[in-house]
The first five atom37 places (N, CA, C, CB, O) and aatype in JSON, in Angstrom:
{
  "aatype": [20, 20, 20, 20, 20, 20, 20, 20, 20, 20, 20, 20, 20, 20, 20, 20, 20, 20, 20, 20, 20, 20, 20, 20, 20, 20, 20, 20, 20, 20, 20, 20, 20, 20, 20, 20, 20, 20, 20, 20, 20, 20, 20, 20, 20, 20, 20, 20, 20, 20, 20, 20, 20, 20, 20, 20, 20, 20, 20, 20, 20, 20, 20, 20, 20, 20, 20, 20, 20, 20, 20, 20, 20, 20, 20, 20, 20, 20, 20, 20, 20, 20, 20, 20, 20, 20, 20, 20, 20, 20, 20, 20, 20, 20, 20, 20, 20, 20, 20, 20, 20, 20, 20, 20, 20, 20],
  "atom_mask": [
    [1, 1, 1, 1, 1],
    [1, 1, 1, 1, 1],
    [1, 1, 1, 1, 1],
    [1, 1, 1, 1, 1],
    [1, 1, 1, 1, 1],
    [1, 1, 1, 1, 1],
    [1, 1, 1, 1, 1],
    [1, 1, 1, 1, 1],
    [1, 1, 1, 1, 1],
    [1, 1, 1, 1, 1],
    [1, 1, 1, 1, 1],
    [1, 1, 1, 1, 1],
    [1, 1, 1, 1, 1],
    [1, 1, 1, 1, 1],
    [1, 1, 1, 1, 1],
    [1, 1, 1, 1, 1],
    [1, 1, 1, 1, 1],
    [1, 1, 1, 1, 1],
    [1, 1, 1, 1, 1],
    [1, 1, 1, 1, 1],
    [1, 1, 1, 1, 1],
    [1, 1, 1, 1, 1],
    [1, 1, 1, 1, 1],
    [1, 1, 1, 1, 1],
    [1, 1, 1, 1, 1],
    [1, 1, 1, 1, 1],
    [1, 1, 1, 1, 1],
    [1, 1, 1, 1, 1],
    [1, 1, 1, 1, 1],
    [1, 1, 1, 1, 1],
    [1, 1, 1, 1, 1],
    [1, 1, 1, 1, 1],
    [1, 1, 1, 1, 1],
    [1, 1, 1, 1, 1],
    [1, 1, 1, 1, 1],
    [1, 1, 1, 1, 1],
    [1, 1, 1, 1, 1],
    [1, 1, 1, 1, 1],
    [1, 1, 1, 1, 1],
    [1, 1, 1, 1, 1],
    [1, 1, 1, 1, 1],
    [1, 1, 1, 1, 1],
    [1, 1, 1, 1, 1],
    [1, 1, 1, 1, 1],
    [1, 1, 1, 1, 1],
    [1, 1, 1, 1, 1],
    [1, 1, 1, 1, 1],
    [1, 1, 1, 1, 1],
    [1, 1, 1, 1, 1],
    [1, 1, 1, 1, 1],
    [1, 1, 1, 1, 1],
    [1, 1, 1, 1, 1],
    [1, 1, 1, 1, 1],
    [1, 1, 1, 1, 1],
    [1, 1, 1, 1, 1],
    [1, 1, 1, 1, 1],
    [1, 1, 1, 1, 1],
    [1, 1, 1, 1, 1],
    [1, 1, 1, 1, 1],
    [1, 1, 1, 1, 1],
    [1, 1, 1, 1, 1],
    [1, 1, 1, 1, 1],
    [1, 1, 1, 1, 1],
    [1, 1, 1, 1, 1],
    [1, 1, 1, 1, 1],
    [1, 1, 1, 1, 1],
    [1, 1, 1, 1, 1],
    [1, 1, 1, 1, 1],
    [1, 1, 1, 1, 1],
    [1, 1, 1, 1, 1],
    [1, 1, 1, 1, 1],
    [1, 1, 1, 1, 1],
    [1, 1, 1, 1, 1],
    [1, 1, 1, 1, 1],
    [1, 1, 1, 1, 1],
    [1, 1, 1, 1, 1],
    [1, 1, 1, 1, 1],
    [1, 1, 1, 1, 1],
    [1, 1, 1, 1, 1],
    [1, 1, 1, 1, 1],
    [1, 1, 1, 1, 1],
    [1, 1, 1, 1, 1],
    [1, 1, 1, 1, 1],
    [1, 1, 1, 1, 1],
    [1, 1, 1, 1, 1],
    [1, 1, 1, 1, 1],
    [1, 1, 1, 1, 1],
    [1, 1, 1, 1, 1],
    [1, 1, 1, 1, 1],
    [1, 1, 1, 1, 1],
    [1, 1, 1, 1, 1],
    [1, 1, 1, 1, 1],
    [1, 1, 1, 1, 1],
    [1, 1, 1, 1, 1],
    [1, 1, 1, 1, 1],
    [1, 1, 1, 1, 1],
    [1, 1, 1, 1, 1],
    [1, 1, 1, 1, 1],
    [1, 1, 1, 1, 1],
    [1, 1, 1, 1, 1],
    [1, 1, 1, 1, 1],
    [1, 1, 1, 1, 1],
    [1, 1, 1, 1, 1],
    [1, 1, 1, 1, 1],
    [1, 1, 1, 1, 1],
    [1, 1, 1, 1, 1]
  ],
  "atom_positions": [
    [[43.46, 89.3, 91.94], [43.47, 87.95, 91.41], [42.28, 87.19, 91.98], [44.82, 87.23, 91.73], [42.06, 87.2, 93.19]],
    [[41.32, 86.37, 90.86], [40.52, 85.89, 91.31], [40.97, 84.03, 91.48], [39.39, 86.44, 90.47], [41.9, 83.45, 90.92]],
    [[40.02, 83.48, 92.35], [40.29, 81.98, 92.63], [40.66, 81.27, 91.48], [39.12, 81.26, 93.2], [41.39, 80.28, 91.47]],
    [[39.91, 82.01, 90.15], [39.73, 81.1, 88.69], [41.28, 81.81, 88.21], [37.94, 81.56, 87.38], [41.95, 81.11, 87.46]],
    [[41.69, 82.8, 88.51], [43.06, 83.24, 88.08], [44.07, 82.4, 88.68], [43.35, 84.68, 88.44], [45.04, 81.99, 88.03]],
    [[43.87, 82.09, 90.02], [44.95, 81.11, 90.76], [45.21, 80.14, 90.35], [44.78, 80.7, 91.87], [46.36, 79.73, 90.19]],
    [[43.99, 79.43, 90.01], [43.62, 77.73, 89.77], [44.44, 77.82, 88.07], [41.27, 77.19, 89.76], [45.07, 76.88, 87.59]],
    [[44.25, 79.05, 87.42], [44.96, 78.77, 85.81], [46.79, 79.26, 86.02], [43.95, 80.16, 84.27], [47.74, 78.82, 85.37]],
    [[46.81, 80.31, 87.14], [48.28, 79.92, 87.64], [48.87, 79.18, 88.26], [48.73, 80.45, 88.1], [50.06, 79.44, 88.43]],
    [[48.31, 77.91, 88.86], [48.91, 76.65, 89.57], [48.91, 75.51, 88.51], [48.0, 76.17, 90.92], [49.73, 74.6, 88.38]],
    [[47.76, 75.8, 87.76], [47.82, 74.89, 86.67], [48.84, 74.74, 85.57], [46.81, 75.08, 86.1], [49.05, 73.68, 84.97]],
    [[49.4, 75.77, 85.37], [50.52, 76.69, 84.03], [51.76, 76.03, 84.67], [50.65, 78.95, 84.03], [52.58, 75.38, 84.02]],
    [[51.83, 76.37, 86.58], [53.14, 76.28, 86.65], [53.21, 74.98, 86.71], [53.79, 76.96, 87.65], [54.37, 74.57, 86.7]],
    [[52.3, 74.08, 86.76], [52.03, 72.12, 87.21], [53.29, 72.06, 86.32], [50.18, 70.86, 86.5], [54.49, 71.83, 86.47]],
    [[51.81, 72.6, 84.6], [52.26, 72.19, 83.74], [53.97, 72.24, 83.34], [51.47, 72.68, 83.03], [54.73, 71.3, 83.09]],
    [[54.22, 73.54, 83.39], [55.81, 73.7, 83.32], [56.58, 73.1, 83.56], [56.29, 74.36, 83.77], [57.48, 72.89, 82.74]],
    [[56.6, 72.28, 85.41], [57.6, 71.9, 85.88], [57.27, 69.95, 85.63], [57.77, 72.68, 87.5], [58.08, 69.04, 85.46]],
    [[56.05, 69.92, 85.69], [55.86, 67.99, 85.72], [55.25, 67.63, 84.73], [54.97, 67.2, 86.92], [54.83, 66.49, 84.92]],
    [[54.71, 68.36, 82.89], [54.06, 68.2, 82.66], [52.47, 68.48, 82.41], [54.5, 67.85, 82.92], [51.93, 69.33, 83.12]],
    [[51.84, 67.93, 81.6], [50.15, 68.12, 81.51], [49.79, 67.13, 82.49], [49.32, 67.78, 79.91], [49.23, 66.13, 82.03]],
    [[49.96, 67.16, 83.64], [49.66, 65.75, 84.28], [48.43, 65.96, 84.79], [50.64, 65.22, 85.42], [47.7, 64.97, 84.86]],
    [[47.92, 67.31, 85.26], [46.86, 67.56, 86.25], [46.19, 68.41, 85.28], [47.24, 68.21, 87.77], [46.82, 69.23, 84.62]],
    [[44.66, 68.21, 85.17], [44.07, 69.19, 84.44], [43.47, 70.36, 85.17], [43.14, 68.61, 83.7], [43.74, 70.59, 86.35]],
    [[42.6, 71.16, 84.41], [42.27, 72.91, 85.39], [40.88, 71.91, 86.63], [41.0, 75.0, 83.65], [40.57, 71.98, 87.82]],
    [[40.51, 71.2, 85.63], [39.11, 71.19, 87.0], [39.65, 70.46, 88.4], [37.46, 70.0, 86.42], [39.16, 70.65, 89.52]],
    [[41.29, 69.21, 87.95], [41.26, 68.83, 89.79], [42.52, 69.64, 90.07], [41.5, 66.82, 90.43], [43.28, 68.96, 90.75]],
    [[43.04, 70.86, 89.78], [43.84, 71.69, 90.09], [42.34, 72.78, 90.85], [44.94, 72.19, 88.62], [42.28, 73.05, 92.05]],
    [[41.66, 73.08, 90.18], [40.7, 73.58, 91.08], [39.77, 72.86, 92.11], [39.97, 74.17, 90.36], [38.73, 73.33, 92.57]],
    [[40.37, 71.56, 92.41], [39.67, 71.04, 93.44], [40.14, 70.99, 94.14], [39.19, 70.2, 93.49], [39.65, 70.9, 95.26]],
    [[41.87, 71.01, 93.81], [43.32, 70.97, 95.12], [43.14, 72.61, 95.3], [45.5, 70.34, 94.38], [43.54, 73.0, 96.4]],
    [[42.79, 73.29, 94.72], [42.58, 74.8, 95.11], [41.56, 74.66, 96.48], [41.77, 75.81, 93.68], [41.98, 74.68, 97.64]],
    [[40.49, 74.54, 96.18], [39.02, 74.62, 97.06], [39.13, 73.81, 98.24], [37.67, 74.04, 96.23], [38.77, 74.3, 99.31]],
    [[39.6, 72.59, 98.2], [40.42, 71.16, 98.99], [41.0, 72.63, 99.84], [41.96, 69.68, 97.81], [40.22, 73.06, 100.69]],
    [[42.24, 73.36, 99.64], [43.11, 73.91, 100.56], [42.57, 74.97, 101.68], [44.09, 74.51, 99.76], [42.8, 75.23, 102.86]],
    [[41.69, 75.45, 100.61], [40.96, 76.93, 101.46], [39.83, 76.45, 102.24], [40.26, 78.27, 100.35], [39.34, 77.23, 103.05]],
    [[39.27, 75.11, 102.08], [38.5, 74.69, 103.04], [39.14, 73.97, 104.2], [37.59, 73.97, 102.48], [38.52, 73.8, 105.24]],
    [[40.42, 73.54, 104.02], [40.89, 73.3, 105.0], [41.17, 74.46, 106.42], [41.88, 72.76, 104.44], [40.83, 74.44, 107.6]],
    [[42.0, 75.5, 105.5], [42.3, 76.85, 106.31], [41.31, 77.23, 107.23], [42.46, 78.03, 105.44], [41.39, 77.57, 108.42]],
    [[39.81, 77.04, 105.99], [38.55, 77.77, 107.31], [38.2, 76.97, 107.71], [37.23, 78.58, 107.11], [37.23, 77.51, 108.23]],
    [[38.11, 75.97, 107.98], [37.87, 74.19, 108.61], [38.83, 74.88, 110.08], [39.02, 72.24, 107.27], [38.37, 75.17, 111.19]],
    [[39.7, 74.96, 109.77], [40.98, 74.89, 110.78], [40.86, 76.16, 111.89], [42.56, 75.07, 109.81], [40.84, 76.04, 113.12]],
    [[40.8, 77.36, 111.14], [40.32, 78.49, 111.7], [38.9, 78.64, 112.49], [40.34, 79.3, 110.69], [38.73, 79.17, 113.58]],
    [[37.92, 78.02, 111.65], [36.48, 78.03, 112.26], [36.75, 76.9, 114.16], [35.12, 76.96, 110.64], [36.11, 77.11, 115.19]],
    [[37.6, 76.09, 114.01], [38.16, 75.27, 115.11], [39.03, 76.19, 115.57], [38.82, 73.9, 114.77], [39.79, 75.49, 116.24]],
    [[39.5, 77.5, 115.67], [40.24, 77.98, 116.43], [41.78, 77.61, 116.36], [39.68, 77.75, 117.5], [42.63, 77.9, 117.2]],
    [[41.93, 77.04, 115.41], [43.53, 76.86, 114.94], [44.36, 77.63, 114.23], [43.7, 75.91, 114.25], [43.79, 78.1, 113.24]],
    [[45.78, 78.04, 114.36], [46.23, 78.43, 114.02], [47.01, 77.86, 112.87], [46.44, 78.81, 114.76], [47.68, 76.89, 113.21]],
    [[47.14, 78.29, 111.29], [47.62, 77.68, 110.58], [49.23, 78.55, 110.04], [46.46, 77.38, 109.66], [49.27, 79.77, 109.9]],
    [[50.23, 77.8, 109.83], [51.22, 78.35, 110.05], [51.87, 77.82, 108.35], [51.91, 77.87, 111.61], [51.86, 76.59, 108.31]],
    [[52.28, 78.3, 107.3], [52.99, 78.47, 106.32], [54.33, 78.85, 106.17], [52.47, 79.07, 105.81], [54.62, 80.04, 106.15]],
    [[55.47, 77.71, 106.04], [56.54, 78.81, 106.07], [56.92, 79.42, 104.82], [57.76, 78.33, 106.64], [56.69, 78.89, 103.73]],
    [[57.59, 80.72, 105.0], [57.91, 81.37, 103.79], [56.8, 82.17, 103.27], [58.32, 80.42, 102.81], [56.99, 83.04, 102.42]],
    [[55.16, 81.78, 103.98], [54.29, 82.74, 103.18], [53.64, 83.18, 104.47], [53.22, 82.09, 101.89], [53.16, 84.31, 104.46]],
    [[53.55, 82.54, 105.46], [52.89, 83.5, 106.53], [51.93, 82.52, 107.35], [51.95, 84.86, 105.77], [51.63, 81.36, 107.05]],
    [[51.46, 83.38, 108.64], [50.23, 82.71, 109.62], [49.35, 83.2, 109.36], [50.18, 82.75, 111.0], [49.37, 84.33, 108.89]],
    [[47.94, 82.35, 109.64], [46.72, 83.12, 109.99], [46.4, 82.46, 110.79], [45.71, 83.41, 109.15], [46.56, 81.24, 110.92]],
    [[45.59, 83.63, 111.79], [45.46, 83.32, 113.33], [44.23, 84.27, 113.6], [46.95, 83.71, 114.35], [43.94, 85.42, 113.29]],
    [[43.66, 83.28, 114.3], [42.4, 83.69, 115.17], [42.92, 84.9, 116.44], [41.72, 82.06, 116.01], [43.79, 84.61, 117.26]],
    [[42.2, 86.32, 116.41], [42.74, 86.84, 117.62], [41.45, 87.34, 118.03], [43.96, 87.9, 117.53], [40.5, 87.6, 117.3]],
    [[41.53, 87.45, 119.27], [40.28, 87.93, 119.93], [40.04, 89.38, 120.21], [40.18, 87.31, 121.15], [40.77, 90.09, 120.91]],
    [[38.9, 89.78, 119.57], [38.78, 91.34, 119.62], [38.0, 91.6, 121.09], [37.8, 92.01, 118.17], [37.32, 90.72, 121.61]],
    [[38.19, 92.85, 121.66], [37.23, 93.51, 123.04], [36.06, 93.48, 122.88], [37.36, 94.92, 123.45], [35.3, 93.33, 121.93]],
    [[36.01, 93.59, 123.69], [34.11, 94.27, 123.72], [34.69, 95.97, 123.74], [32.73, 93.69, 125.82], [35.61, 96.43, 124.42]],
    [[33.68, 96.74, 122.66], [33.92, 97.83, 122.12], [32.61, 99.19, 121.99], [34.4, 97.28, 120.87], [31.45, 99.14, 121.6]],
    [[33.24, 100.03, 122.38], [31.91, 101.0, 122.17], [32.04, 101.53, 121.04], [31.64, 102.16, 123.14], [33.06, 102.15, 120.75]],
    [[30.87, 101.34, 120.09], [30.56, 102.16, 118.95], [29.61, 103.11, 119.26], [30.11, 101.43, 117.84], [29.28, 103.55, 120.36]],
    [[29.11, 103.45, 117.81], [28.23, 104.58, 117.46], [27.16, 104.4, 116.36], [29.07, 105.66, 117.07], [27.52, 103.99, 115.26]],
    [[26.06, 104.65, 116.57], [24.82, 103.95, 115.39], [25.09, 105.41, 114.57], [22.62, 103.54, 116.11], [25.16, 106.55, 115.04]],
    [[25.18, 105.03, 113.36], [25.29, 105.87, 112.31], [24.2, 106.95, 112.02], [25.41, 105.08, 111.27], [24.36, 108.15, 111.8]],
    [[23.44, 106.46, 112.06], [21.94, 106.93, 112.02], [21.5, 107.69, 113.3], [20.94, 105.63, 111.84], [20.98, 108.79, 113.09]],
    [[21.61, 107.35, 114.47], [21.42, 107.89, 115.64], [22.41, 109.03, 116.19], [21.38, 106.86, 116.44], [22.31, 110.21, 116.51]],
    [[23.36, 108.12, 116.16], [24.52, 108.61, 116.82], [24.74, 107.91, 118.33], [24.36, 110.2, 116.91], [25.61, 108.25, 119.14]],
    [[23.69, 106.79, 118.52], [23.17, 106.39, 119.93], [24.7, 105.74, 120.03], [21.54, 105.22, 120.12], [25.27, 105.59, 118.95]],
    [[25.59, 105.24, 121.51], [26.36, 104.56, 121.61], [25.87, 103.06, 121.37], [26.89, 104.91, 122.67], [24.65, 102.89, 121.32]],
    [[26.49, 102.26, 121.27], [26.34, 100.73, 120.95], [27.4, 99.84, 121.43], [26.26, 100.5, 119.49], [28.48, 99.96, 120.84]],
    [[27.31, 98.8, 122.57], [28.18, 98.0, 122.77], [28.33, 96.84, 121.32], [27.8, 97.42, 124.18], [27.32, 96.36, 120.79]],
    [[29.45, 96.59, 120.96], [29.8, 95.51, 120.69], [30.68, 94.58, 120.84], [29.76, 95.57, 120.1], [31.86, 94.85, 121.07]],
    [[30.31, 93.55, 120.75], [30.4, 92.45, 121.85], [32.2, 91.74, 121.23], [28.62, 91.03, 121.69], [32.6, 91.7, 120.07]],
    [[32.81, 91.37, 122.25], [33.73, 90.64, 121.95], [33.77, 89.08, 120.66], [33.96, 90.37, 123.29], [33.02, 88.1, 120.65]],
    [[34.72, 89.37, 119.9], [34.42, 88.12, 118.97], [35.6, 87.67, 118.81], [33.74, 88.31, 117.61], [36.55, 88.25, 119.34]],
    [[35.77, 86.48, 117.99], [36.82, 86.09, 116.84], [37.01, 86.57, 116.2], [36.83, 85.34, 116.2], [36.01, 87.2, 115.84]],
    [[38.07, 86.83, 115.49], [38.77, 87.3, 113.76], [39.82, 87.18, 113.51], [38.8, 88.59, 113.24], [40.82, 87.49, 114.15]],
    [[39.63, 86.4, 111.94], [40.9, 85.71, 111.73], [41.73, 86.77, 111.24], [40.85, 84.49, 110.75], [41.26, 87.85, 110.91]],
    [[43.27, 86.43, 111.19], [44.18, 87.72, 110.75], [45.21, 86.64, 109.91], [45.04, 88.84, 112.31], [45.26, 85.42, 110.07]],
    [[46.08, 87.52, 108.92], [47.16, 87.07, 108.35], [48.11, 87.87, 108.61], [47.06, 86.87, 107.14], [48.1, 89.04, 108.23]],
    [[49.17, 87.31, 109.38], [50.69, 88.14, 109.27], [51.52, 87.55, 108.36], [51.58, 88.18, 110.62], [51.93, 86.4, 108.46]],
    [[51.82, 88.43, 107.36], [52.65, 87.89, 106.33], [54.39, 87.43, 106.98], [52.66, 89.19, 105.07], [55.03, 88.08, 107.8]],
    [[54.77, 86.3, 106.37], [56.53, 86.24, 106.91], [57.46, 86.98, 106.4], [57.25, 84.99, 106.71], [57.23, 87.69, 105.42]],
    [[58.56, 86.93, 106.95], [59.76, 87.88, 107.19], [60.0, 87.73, 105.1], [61.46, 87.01, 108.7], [60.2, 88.64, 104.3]],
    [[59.89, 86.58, 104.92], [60.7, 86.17, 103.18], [59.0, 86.79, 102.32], [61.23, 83.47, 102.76], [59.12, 87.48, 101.31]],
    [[58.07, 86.58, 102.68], [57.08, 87.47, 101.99], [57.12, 89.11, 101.82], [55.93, 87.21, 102.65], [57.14, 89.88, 100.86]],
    [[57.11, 89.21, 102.95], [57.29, 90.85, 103.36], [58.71, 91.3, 102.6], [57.46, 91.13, 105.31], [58.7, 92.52, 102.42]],
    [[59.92, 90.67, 102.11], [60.63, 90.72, 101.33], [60.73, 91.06, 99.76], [60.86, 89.95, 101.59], [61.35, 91.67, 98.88]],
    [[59.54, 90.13, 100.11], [59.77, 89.88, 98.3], [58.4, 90.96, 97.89], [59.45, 87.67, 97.55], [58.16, 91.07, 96.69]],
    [[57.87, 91.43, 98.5], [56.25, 92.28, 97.79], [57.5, 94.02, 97.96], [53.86, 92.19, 99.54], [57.43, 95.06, 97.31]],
    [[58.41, 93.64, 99.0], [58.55, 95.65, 98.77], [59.45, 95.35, 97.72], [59.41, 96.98, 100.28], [59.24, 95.91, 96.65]],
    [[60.62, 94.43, 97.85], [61.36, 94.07, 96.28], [60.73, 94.29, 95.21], [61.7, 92.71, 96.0], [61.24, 95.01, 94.35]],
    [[59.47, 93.71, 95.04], [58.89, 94.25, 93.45], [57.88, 95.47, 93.28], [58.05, 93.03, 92.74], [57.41, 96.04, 92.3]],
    [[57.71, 95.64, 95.04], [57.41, 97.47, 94.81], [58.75, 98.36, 94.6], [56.62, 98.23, 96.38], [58.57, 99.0, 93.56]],
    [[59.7, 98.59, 95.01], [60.83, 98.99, 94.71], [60.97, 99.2, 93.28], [61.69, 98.19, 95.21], [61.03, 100.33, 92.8]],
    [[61.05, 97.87, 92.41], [61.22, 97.28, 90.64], [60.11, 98.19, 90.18], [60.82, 95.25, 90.17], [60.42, 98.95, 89.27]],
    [[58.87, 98.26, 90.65], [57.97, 99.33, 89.79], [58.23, 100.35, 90.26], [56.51, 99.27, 89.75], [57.95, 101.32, 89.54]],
    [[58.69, 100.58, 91.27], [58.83, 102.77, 91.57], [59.91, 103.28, 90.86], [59.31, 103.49, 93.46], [59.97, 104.44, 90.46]],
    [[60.87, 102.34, 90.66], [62.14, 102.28, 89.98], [62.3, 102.69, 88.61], [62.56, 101.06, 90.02], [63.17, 103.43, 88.15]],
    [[60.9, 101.83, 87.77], [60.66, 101.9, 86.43], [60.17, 102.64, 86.13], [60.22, 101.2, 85.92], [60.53, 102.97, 85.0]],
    [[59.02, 103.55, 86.72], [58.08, 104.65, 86.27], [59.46, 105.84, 85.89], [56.74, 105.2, 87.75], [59.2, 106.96, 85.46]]
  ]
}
């Protein structure tokens, strides 16, 4: 699913439940509005917490020995940030539920 797929599925369901009230371009600005918040929030080292759909959280990786592809030479790399998503207990629910519904159907 792309961003322009989201923005015409938030828009569909607006419409459904309140109406034509909101059109696609500021449903795609409350789209862009959200995800800049997340990396706004994250780039600050915050943890953003969703209930029912999950966290994403900054965790700190080691400092790590690799390998140059090309060489084969070892290579330190250096400890960083990276953001992660753990999905919640009611997400993680509902994705094997409708994997289940398709293994079911084949």
């Amino acid at each position: 699913m792309t961003k322009a797929d989201l923005v015409e599925k938030v828009t569909a369901t607006i419409a459904r439940t309140a109406g034509p009230m909101i059109s696609k371009k500021d449903c795609a600005r409350v789209v862009d509005a959200f995800l800049e918040a997340v990396k706004s929030a994250l780039a600050e080292q915050h943890n953003i917490e969703i209930r029912g759909f999950g966290t994403f959280k900054i965790r700190k990786r080691k400092t790590r020995m690799a390998r140059n592809p090309r060489t084969g030479e070892p290579v330190e790399v250096a400890a960083r940030p990276v953001p992660v998503f753990k999905p919640s207990k009611e997400l993680k629910a509902m994705v094997a539920d409708t994997a289940e519904k398709v293994t079911s159907d084949s």
